[in-house]
C-alpha positions in Angstrom: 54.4 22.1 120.8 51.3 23.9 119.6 49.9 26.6 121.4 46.9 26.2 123.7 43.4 26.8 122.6 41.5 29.7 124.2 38.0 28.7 123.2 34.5 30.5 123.3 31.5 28.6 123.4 28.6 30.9 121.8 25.0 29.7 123.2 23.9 28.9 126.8 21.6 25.5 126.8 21.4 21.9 127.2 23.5 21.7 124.2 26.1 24.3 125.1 26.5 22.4 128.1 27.6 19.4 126.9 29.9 21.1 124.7 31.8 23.0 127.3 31.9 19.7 130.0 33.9 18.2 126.9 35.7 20.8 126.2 36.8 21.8 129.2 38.1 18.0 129.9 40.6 18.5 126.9 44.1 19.3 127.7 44.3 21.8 124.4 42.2 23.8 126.4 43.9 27.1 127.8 40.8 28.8 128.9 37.1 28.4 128.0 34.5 31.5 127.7 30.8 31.3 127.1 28.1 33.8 125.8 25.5 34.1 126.9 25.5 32.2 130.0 23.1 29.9 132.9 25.0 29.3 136.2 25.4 25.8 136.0 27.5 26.5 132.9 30.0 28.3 134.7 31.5 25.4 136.4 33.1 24.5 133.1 33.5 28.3 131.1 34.2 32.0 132.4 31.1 34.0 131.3 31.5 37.1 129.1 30.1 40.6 130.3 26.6 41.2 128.6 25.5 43.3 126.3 29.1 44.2 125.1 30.4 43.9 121.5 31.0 40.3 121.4 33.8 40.4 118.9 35.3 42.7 120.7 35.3 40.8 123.6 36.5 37.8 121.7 39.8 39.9 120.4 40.2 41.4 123.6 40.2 37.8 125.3 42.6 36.4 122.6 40.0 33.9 121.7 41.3 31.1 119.4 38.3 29.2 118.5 34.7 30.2 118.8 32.5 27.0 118.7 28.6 28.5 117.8 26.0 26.7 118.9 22.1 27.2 118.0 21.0 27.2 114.4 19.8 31.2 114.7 23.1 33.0 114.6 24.8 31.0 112.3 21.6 31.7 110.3 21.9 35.3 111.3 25.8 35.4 110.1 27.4 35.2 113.5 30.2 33.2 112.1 31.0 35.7 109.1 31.4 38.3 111.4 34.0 36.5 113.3 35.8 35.5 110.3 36.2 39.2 109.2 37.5 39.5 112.4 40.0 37.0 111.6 39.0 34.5 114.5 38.6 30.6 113.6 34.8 29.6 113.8 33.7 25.8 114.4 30.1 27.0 112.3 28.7 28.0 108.6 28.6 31.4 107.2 25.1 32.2 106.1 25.2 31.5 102.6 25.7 28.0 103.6 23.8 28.2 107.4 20.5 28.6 104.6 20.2 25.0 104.4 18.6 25.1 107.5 17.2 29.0 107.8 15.3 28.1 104.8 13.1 24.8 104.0 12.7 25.5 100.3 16.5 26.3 99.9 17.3 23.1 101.4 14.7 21.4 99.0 16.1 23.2 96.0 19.5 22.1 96.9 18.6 18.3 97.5 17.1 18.7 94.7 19.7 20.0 92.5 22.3 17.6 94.5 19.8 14.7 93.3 19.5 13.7 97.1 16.1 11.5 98.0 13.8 13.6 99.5 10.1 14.1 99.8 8.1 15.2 97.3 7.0 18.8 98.1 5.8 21.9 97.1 6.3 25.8 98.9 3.3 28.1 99.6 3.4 31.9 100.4 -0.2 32.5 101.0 -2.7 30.5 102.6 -4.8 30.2 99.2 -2.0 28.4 97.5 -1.0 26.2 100.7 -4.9 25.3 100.4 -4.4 24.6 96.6 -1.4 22.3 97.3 -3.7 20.6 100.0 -6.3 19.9 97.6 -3.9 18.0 95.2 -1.8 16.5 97.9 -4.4 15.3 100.4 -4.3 14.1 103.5 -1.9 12.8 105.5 0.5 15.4 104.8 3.5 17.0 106.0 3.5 21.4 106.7 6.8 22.7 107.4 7.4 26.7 108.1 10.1 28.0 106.1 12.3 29.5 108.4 13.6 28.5 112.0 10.7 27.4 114.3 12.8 26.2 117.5 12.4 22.4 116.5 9.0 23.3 116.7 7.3 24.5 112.9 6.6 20.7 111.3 3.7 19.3 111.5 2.3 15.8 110.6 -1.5 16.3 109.7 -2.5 12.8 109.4 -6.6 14.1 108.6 -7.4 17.4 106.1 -8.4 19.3 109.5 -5.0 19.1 111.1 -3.4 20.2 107.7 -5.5 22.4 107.9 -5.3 23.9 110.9 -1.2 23.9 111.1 -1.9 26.5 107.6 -3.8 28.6 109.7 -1.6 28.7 112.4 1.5 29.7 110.8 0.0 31.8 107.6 -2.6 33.5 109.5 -2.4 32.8 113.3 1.5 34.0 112.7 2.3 31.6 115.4 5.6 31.2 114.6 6.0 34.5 113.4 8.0 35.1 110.1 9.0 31.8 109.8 5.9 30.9 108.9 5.2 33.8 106.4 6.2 30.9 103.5 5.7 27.1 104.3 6.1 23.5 102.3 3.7 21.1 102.4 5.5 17.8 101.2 4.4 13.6 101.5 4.5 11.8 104.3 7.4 9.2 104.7 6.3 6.1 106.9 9.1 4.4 108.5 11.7 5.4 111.3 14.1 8.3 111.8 17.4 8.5 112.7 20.2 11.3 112.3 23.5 10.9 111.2 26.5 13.9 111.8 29.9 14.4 109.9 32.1 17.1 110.5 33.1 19.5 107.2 35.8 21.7 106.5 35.1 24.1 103.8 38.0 22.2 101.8 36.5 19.0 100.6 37.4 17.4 104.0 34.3 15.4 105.2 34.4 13.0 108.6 31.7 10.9 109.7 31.1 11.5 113.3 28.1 10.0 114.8 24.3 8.9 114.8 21.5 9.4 117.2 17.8 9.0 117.0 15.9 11.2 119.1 12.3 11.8 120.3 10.5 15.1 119.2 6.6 14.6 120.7 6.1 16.0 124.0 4.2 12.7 124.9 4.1 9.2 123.5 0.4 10.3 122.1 0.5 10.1 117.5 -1.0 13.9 117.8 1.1 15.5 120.9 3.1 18.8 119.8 6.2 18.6 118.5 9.2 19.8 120.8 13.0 20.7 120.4 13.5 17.3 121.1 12.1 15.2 124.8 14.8 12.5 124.8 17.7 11.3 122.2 20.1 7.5 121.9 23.7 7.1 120.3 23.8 5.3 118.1 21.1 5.1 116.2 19.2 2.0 116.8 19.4 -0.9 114.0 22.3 1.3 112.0 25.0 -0.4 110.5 28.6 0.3 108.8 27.0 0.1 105.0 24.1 2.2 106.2 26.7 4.8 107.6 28.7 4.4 104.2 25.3 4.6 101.9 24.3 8.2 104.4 27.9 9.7 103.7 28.0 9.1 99.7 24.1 10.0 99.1 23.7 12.3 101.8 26.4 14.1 102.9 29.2 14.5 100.4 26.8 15.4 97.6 25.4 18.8 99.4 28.5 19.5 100.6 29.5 19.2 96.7 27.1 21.5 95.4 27.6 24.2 98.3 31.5 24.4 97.4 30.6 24.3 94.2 28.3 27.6 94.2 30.6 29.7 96.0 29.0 28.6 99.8 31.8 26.1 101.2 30.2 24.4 104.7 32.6 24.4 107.7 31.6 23.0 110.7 29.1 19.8 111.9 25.9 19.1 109.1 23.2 16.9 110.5 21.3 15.1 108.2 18.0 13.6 109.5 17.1 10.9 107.5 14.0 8.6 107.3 14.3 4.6 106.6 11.3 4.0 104.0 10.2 0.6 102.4 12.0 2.3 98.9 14.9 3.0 101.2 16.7 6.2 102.8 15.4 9.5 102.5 16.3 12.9 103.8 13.9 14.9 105.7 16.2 18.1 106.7 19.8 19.3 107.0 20.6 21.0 110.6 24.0 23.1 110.4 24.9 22.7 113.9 25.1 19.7 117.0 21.7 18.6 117.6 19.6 19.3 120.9 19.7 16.8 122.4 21.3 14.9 120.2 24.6 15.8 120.9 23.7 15.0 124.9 23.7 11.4 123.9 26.6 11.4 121.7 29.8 13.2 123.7 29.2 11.3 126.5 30.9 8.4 123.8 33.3 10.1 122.1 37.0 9.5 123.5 38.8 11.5 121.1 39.5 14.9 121.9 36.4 16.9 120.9 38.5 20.4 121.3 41.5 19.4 118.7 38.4 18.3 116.2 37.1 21.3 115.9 40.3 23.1 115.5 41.2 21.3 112.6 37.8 21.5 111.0 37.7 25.5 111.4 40.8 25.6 109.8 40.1 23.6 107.0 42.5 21.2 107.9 40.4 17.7 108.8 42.9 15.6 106.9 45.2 15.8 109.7 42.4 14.8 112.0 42.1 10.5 113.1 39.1 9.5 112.8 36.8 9.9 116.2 37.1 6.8 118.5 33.6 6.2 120.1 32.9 4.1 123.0 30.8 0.5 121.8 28.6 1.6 125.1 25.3 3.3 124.2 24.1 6.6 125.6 20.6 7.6 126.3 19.5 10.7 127.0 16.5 11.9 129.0 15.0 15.2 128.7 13.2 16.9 131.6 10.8 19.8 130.7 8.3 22.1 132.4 5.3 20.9 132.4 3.2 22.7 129.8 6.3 23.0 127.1 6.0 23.2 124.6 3.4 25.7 125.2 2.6 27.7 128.2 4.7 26.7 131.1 5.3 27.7 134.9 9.4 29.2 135.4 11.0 29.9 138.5 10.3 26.4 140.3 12.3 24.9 142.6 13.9 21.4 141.6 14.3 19.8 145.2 17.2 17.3 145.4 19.1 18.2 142.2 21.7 20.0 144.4 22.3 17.4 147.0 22.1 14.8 144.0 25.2 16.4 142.3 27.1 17.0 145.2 26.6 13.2 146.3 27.9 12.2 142.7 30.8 14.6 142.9 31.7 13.1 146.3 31.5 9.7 145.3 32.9 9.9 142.0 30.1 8.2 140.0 29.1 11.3 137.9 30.0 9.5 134.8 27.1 6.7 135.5 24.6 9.3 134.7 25.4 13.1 133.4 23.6 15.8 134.7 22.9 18.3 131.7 21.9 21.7 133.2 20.1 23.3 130.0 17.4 25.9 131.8 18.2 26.7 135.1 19.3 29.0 137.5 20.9 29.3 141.0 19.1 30.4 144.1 21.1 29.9 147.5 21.5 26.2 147.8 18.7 25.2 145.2 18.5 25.0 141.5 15.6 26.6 139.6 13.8 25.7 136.6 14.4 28.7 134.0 13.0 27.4 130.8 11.1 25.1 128.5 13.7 22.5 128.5 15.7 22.1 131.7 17.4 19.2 132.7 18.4 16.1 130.8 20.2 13.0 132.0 22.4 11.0 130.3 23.2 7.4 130.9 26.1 5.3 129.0 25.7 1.5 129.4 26.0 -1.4 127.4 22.5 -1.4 126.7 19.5 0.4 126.9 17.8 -1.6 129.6 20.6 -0.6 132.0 20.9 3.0 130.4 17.1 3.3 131.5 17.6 1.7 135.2 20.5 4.3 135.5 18.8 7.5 134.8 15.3 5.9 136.8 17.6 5.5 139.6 18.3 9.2 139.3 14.8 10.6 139.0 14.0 8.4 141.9 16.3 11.3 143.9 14.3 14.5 142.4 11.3 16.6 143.3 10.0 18.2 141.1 6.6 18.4 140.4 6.1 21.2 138.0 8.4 19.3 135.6 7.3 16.2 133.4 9.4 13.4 131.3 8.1 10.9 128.3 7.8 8.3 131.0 6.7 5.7 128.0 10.7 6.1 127.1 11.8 4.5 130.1 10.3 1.2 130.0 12.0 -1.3 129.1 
């Protein structure tokens, strides 16, 4: 009998959340940790002190597994530091975590992996992005180079849009560094969807699952992009040969040419892909569950999430089944402060969020629709809003009109008038 995994979940939002509910429900789990921490997530993981060493804490925990979850410490080198340590991460080392740190390394490697992408070019000052502009024209797609929160592309669909997203990151600085180079690439016209496999650093590559989700902040062509206002598993419209043609053109190949320079990928890649009229074509590579992507997806998944990611830290996916996933659907709503993503009010008081989980608790129903707790704190008997992003709910259902009356039938209990919803998403 194997031992029992004690598990640390690195990140504290909507994502993390999900990731420890599941998790938690496996019965490999010996103990769960998470760092940092909000206080809803502590009904699932046991929070680490702050502002300690956190390998240090890990050893000193016996920690087994540490599953990381945003794209910025992986970027960073989180995981490598773990590894010296000699503790099993479920996340990329740095070399490989650039795939997503850095837009033109991803380009260069699609590129070298012969992987159908965008035509583009990079820009480090504002005089060349301007010179690309000229020779591209409008519309026209301006990515910052480095991490931008979901947050750094924009779709200028006139010259003065293109324009003006130059300005912002080269000059403005309003992404800060991550805009110090950008790409400026053609626009693909058709619809999005993302596809996720699980790899092992050792050739070992699983399909896992696909989602679409929903980046505007409102259903208007020229409203700011977000980390992401609602997501659906699966994708809508995919099929097995689509999911066959996105693991042999998409997925193997990088992983491929990563191993093969020296930077093997272990952990979940995320390809988000674009259907064209000339057919599939990648727009980026994320190097960790999607947000809030992976809301819409675990709520599916019947395997045991925990003994997945075991075996794909430790190289060892072959010995994995492959993931059984519910034939429901899952959609997932996200609900934000109003103003994200740019100013917004913190600190308000979401009135019947309390007495709506304990009433689900009670009754048993909390499967129907999953409270994701991604921004929030705890004050006496009330929840807060403490963040952008704060809430999401998650409905499974056999399809999307009933998804939709589910988590309707939810708001219906809230108050919360400092928060706001892409209420065009849940019409049916």
């Amino acid at each position: 009998m194997k031992d029992k995994i004690r598990t640390l979940i690195i990140g504290s939002g909507g994502r993390e959340y999900a990731l420890a509910r599941a998790i938690a429900a496996s019965p490999n789990c010996a103990e769960l940790f998470i760092h940092p921490h909000n206080d809803a997530i502590t009904r699932y993981a046991k929070p680490l002190p702050p502002n300690n060493d956190i390998i240090q804490q890990a050893q000193k925990n016996n920690i087994s597994l540490v599953v990381i979850g945003p794209e910025q410490p992986l970027v960073d080198g989180l995981a490598d530091k773990f590894r010296e340590a000699n503790i099993p991460v479920f996340g990329p080392d740095a070399n490989a975590a650039r795939i997503e740190g850095s837009k033109i390394t991803m380009k260069q490697l699609a590129d070298k992996a012969n992987i159908p992408t965008a035509r583009w070019r990079a820009a480090s000052t504002p005089a060349e992005a301007h010179s690309i502009l000229n020779q591209y024209g409008a519309p026209v797609v301006i990515k910052t180079d480095g991490l931008a929160a979901g947050k750094g592309v924009t779709v200028a669909r006139d010259r003065k849009t293109a324009e003006d997203a130059i300005h912002s990151a080269m000059t403005e600085k309003r992404f800060g560094n991550a805009g110090e180079h950008i790409i400026l690439e053609e626009t693909l016209d058709g619809e999005e969807l993302s596809c996720f496999a699980l790899l092992d650093g050792n050739g070992g590559v699983m399909p896992f699952a696909s989602a679409r989700d929903w980046k505007r902040a409102s259903a208007r062509p020229d409203s700011d992009n977000t980390g992401g206002m609602a997501s659906l598993s699966p994708a809508p419209g995919i099929t097995r040969e689509e999911e066959n043609e996105i693991l042999a053109r998409f997925i193997r190949p990088i992983d491929e040419t990563l191993r093969r320079e020296g930077s093997p990928f272990r952990g979940v890649l995320f390809a988000g892909l674009m259907r064209t009229r000339e057919g599939l074509r990648l727009l980026e590579y994320n190097i960790r569950f999607g947000d809030p992507e992976t809301q819409a997806i675990l709520p599916r998944l019947e395997s045991d999430l925990l003994e997945l990611l075991r075996l794909c830290a430790a190289g060892s996916l072959n010995e994995a089944p492959a993931p059984r996933f519910s034939a429901d659907l899952c959609f997932h709503l996200v609900l934000a402060a109003r103003g994200y993503p740019r100013e917004y009010q913190t600190d308000t008081v979401i009135k019947g969020l309390a007495a709506l989980e304990k009433e689900r608790e009670q009754t048993g129903d909390g499967e129907e629709v999953r409270i994701t707790h991604a921004a929030t704190r705890r004050d006496g008997g009330e929840w807060r809003a403490a963040g952008g992003r704060v809430l999401g709910l998650s409905a499974r259902a056999p399809d999307l009109a009933t998804a939709r009356t589910r988590i309707r039938g939810a708001l219906a209990r809230l108050d919360w008038p400092e928060g706001f919803h892409r209420e065009d998403l849940l019409r049916d």
